[in-house]
N, CA, C and O atoms as a printed pandas DataFrame, in Angstrom:
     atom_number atom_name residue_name chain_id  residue_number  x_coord  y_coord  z_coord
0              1         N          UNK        A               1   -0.770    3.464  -35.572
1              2        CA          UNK        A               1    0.627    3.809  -35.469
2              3         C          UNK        A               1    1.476    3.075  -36.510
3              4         O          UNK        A               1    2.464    3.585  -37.039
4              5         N          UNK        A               2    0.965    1.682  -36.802
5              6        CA          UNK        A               2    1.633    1.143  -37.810
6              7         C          UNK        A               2    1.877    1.878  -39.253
7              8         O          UNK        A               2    2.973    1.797  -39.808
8              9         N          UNK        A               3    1.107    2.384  -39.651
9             10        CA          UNK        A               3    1.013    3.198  -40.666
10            11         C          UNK        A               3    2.445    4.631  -41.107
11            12         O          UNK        A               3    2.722    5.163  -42.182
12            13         N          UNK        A               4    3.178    4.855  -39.361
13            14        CA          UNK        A               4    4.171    5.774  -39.636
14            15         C          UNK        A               4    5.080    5.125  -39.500
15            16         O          UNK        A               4    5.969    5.736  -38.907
16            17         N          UNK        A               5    5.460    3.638  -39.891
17            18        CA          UNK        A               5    7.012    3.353  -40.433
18            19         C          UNK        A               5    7.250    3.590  -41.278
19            20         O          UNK        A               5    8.454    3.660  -41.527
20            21         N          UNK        A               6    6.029    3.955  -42.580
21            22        CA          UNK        A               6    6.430    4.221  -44.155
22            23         C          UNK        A               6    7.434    5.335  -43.682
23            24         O          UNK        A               6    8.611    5.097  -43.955
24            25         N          UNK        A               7    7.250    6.165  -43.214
25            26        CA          UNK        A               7    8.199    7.743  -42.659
26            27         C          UNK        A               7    9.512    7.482  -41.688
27            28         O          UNK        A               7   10.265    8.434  -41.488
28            29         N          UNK        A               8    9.749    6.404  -41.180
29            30        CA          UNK        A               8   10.620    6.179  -40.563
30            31         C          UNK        A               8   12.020    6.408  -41.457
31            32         O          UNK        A               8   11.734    6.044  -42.597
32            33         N          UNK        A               9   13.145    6.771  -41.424
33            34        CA          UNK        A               9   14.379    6.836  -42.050
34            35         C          UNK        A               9   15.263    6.329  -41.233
35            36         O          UNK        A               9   15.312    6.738  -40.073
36            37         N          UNK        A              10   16.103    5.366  -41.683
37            38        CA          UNK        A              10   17.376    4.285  -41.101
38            39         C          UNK        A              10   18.106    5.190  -40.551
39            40         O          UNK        A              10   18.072    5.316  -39.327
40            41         N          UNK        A              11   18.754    5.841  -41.184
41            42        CA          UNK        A              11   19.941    7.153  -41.445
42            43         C          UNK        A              11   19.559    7.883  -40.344
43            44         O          UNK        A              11   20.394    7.974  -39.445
44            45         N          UNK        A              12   18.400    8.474  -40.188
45            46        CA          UNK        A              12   17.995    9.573  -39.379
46            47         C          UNK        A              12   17.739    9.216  -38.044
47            48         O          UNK        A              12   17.838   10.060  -37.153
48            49         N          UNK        A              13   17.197    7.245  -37.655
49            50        CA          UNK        A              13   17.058    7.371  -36.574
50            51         C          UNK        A              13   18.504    6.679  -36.206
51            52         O          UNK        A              13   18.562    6.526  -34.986
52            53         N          UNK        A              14   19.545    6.270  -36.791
53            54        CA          UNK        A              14   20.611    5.713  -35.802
54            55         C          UNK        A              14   21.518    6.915  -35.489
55            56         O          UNK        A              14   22.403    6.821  -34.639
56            57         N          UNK        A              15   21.242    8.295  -36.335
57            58        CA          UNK        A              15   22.007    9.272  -35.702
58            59         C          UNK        A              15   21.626   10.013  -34.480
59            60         O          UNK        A              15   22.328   10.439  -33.563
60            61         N          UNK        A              16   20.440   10.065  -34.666
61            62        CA          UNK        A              16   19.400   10.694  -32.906
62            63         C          UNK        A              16   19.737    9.698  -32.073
63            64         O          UNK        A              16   20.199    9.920  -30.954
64            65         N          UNK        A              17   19.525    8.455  -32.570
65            66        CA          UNK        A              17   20.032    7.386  -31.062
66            67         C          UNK        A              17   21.168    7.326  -30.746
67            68         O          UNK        A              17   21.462    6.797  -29.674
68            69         N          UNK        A              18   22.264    7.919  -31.691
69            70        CA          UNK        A              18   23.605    7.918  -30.955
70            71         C          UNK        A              18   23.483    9.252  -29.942
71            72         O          UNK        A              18   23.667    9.197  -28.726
72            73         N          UNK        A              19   23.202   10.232  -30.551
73            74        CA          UNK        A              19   23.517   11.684  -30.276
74            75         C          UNK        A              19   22.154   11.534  -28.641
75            76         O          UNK        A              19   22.582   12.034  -27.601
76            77         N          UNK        A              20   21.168   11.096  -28.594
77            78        CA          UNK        A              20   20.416   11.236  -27.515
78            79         C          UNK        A              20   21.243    9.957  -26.455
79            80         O          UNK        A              20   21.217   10.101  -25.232
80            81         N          UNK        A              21   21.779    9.031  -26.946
81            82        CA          UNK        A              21   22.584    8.342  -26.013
82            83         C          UNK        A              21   23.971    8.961  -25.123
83            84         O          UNK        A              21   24.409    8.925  -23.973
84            85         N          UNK        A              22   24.276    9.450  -26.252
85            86        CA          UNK        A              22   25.689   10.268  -25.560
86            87         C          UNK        A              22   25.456   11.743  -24.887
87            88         O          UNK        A              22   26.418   12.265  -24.323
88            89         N          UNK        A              23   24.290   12.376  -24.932
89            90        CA          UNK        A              23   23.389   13.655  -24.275
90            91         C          UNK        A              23   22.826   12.662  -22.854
91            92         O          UNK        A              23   22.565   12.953  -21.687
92            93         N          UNK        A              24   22.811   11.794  -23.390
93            94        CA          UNK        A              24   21.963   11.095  -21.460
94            95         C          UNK        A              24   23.028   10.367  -20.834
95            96         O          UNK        A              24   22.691    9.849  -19.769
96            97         N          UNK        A              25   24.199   10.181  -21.181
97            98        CA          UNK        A              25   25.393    9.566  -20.590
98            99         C          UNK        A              25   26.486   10.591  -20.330
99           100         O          UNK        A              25   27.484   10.295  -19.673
100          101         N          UNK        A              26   26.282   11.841  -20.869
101          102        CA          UNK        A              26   27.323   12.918  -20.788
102          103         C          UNK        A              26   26.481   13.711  -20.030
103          104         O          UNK        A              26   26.929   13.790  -18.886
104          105         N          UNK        A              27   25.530   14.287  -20.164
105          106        CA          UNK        A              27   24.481   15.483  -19.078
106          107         C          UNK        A              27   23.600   14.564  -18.355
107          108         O          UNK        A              27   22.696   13.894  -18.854
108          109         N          UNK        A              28   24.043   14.611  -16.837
109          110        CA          UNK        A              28   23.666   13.515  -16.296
110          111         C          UNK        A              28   21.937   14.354  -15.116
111          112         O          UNK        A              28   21.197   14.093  -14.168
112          113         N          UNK        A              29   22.194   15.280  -16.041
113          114        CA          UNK        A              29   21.130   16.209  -14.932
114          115         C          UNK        A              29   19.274   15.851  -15.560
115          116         O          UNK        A              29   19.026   15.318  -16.641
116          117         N          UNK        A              30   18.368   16.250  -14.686
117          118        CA          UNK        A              30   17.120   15.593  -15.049
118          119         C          UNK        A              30   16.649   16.843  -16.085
119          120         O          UNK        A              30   16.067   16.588  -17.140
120          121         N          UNK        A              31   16.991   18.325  -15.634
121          122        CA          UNK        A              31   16.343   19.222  -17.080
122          123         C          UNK        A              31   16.978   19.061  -18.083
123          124         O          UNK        A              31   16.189   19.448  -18.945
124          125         N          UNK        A              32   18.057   18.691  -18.689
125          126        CA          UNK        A              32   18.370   18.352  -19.770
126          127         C          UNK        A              32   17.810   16.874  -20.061
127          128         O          UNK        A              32   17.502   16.668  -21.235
128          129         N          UNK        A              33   17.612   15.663  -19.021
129          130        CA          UNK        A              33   16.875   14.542  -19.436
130          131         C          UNK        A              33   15.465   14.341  -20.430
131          132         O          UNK        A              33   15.110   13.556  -21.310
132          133         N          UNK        A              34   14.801   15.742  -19.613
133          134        CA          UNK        A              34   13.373   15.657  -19.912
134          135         C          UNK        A              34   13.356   16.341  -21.060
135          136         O          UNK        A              34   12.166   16.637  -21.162
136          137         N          UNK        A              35   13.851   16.737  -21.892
137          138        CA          UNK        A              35   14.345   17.615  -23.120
138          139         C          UNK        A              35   14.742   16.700  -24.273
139          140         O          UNK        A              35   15.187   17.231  -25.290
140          141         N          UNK        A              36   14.645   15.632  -24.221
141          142        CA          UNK        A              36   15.992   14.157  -24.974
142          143         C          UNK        A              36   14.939   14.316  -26.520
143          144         O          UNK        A              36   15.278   14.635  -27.660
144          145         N          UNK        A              37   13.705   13.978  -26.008
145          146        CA          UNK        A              37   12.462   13.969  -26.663
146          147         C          UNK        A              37   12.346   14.826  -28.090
147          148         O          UNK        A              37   12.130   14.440  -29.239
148          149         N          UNK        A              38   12.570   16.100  -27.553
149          150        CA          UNK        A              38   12.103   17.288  -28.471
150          151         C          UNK        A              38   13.451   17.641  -28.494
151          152         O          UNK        A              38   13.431   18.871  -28.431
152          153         N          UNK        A              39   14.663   17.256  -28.551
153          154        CA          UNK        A              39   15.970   17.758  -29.428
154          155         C          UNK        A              39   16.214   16.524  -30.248
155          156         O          UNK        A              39   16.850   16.600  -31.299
156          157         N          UNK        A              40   15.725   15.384  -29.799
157          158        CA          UNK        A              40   15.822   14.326  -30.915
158          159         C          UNK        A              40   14.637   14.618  -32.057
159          160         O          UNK        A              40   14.947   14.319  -33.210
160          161         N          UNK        A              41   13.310   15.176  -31.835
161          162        CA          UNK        A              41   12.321   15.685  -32.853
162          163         C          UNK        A              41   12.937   16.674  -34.240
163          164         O          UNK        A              41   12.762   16.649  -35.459
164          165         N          UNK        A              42   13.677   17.456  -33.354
165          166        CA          UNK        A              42   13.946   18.824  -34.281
166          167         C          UNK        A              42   15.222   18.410  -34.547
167          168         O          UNK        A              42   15.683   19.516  -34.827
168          169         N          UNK        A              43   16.097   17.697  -34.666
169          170        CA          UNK        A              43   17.292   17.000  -34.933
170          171         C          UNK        A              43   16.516   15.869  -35.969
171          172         O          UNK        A              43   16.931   15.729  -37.119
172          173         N          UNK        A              44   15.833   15.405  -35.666
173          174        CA          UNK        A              44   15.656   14.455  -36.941
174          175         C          UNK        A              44   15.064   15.047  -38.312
175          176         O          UNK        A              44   15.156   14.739  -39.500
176          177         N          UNK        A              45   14.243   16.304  -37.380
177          178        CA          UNK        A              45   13.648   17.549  -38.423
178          179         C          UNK        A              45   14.430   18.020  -39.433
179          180         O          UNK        A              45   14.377   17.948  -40.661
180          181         N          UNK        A              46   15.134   18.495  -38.679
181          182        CA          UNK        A              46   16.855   19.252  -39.262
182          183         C          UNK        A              46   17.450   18.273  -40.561
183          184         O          UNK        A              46   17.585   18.449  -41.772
184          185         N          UNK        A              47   17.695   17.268  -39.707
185          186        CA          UNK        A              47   18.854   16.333  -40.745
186          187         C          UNK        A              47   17.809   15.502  -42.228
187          188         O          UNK        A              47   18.392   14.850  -43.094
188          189         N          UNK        A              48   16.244   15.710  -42.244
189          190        CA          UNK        A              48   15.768   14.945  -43.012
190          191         C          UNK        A              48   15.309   16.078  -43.886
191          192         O          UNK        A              48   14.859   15.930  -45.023
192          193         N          UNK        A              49   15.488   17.427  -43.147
193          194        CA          UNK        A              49   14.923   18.892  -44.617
194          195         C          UNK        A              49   16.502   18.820  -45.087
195          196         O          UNK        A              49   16.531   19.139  -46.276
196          197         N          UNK        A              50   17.687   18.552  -44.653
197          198        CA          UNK        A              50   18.780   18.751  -44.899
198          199         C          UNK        A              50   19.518   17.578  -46.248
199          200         O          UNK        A              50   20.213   17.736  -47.252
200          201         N          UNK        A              51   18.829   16.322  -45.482
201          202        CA          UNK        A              51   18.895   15.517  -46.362
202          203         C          UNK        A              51   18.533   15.519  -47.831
203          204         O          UNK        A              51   19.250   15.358  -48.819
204          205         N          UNK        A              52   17.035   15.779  -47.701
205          206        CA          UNK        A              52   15.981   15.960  -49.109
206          207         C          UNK        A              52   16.289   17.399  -49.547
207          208         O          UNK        A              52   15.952   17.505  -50.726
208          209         N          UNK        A              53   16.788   18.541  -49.079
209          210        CA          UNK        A              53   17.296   19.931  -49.292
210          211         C          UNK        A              53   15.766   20.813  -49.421
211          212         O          UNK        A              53   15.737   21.779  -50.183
212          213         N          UNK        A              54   14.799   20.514  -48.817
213          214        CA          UNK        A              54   13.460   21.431  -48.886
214          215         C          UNK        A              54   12.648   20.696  -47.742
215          216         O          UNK        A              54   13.231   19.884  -47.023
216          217         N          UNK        A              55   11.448   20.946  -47.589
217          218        CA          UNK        A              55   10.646   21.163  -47.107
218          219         C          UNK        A              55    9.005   20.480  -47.604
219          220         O          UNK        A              55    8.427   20.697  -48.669
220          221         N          UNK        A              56    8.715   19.950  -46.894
221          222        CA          UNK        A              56    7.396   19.498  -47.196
222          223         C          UNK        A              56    6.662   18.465  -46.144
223          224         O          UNK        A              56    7.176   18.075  -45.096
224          225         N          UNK        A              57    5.072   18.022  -46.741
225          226        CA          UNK        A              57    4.680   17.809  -45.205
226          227         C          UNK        A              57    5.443   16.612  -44.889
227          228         O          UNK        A              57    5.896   16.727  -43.751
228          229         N          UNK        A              58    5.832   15.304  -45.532
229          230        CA          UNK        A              58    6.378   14.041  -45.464
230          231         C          UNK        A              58    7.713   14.327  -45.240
231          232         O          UNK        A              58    8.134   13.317  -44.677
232          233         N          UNK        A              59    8.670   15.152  -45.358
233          234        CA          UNK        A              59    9.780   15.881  -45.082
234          235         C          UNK        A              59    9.846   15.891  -43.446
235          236         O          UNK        A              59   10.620   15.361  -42.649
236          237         N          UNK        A              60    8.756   16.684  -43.304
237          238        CA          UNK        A              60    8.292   17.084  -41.843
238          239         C          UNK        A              60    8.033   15.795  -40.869
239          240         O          UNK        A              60    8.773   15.641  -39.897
240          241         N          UNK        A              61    6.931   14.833  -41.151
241          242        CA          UNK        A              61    6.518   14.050  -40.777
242          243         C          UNK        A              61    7.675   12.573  -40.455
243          244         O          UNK        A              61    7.551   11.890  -39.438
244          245         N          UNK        A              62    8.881   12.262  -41.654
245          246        CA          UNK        A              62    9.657   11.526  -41.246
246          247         C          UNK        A              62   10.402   12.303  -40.662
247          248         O          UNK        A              62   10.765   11.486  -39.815
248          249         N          UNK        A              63   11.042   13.374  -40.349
249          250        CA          UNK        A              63   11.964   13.581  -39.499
250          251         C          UNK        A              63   11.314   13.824  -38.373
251          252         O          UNK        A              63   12.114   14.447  -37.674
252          253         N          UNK        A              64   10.179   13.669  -37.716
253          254        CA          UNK        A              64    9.897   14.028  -36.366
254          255         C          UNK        A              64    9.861   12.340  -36.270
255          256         O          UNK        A              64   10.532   11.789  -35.397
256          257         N          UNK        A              65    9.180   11.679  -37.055
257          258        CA          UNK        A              65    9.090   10.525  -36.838
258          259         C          UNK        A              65   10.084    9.786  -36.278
259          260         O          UNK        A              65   10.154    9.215  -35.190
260          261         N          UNK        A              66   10.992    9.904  -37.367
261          262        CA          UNK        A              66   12.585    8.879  -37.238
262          263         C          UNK        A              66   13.257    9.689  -35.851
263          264         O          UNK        A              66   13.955    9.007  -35.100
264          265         N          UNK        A              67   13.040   11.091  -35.541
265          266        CA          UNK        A              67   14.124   11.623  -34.347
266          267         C          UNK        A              67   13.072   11.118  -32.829
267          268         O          UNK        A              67   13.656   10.792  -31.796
268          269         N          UNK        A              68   11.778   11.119  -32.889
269          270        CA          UNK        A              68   11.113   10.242  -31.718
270          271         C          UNK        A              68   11.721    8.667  -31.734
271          272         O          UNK        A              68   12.104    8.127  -30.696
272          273         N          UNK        A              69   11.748    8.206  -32.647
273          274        CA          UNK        A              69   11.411    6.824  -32.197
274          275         C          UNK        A              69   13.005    6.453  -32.126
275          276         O          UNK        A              69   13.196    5.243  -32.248
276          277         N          UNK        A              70   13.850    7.013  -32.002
277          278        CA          UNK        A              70   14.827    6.987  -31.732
278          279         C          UNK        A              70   15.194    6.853  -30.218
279          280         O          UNK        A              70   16.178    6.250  -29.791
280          281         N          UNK        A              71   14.107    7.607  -29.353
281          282        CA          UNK        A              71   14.170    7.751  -28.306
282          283         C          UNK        A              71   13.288    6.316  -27.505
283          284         O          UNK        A              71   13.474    5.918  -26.355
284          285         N          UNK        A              72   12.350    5.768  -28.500
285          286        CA          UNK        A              72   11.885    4.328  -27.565
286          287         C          UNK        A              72   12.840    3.393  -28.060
287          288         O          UNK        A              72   12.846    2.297  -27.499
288          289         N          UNK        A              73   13.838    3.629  -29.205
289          290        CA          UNK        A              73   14.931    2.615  -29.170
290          291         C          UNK        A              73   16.444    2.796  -28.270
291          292         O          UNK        A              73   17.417    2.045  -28.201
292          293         N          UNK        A              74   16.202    3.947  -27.721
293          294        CA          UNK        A              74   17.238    3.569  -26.677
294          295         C          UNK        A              74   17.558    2.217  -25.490
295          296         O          UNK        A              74   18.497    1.421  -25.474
296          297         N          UNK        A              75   16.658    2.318  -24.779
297          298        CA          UNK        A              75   16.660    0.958  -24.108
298          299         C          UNK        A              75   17.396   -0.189  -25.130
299          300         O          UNK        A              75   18.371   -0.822  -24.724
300          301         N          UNK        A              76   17.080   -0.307  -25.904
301          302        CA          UNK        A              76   17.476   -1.895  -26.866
302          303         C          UNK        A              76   19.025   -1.487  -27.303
303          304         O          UNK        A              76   19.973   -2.272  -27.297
304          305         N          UNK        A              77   19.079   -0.033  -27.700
305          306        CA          UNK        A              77   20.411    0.491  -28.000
306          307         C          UNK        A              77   21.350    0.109  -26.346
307          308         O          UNK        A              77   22.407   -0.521  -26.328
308          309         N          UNK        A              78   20.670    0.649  -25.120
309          310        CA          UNK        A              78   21.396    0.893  -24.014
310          311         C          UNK        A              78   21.815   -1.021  -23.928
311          312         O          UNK        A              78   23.002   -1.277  -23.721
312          313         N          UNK        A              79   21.284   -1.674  -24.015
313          314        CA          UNK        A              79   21.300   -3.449  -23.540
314          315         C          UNK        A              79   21.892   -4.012  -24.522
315          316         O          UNK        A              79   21.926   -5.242  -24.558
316          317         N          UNK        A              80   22.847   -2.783  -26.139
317          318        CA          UNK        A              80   23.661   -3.612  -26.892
318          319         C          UNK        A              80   24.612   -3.375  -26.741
319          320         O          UNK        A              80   25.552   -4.154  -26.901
320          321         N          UNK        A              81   24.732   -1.643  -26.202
321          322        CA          UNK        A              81   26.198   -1.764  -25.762
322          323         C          UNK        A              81   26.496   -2.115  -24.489
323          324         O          UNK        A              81   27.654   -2.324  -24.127
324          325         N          UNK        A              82   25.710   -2.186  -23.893
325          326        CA          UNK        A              82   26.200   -3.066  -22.363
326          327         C          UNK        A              82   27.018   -4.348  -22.769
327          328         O          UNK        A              82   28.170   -4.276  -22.342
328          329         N          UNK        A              83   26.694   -5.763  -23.633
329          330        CA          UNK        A              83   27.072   -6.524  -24.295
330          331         C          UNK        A              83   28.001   -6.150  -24.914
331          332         O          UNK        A              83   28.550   -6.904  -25.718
């Protein structure tokens, strides 16, 4: 797993962690919960073919990357703005 931070993007995952924070604090229901996952995937998809303006497999690969792991940094996100 270490190997997919090269694909990680800064940019791409603090915007999924805002946008999946404010989707789980605004839709407080469990079928939109279980969904957080795979709209942060194709949202990070989106914004990193959008970014680079094409398509390709590393294209592909950091934006699923950076819009998941967005979602195991919530917790650390949720315990900074509590503070």
């Amino acid at each position: 797993m270490e190997f997919l931070n090269q694909f990680s993007i800064p940019v791409i995952v603090g915007i999924c962690l805002c946008v999946g924070y404010i989707l789980k604090n605004v839709v407080t229901t469990d079928k939109v919960n279980k969904f957080i996952p795979l709209i942060m995937g194709v949202l990070g998809l989106g914004l990193n073919m959008w970014i680079n303006l094409g398509v390709s497999p590393e294209i592909i690969l950091g934006g699923l990357v950076s819009g998941l792991a967005s979602t195991g940094l919530y917790e650390a996100f949720r315990q900074f703005i509590k503070k």
